[in-house]
C-alpha positions as CSV (number, residue, x, y, z in Angstrom):
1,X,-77.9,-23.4,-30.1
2,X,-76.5,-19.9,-30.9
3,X,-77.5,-20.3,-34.6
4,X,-80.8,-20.9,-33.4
5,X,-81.3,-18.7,-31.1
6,X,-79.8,-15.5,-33.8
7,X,-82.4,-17.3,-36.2
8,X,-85.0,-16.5,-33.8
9,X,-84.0,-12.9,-33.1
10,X,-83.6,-12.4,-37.0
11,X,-87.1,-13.8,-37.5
12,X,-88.8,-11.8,-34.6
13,X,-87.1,-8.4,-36.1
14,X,-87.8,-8.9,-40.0
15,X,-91.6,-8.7,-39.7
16,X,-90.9,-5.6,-38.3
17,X,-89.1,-4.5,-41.2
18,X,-91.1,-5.8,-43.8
19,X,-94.0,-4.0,-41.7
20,X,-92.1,-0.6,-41.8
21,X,-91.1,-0.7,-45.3
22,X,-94.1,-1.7,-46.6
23,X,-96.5,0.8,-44.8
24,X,-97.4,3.7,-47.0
25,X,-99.3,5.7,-43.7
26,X,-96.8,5.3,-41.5
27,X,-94.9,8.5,-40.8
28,X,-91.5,8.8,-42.5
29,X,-90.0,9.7,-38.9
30,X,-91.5,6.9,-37.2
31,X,-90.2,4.6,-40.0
32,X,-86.7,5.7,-39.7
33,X,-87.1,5.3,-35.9
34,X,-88.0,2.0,-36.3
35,X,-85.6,0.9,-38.7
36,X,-82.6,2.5,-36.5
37,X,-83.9,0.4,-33.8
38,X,-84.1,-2.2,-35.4
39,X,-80.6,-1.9,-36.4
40,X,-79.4,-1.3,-32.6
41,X,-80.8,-4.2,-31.4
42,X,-79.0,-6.2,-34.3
43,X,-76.1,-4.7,-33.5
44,X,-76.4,-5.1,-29.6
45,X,-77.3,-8.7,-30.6
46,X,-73.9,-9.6,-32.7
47,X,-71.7,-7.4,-29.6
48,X,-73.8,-9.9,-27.0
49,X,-72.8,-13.3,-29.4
50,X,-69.3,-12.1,-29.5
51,X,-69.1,-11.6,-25.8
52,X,-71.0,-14.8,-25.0
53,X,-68.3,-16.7,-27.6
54,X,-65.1,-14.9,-26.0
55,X,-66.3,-16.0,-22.4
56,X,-66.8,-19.5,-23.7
57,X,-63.6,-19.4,-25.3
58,X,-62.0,-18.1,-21.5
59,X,-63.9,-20.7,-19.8
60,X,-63.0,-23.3,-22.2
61,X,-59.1,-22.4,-21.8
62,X,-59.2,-22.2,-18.1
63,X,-60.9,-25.6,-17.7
64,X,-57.6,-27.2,-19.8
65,X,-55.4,-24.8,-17.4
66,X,-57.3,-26.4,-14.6
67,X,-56.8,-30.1,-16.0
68,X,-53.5,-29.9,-16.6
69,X,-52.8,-28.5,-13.5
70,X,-54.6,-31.3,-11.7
71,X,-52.7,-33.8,-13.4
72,X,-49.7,-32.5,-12.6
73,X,-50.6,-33.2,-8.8
């Protein structure tokens, strides 16, 4: 589902890159704006999938804690 989901945010932002590089009226500022955006948002994406896999990864280990635990009662 995460693979999916980073497929989908990589296909949302491309056309927006391919828009960007491609225009030959757009302003050179506003290009580089867009493309550092762009970039934040990747990067903001990869810190959120990180997160999102160290919390499962918590969750995950406290849920064998919890087991054990239990069977030990």
């Amino acid at each position: 589902m995460a693979d999916e989901v980073e497929d989908q945010v990589v296909q949302a932002l491309n056309p927006l890159m391919c828009t960007t590089e491609q225009s030959s009226n757009m302003r050179k500022a506003l290009k580089q704006k867009i493309l550092e955006t762009v970039s934040t948002l990747r990067a903001l994406f990869v810190k959120i999938k990180a997160s999102g896999n160290r919390k499962t990864s918590e969750i995950n280990n406290l849920t064998k804690q919890v087991d054990k635990v239990e069977s030990e009662l």
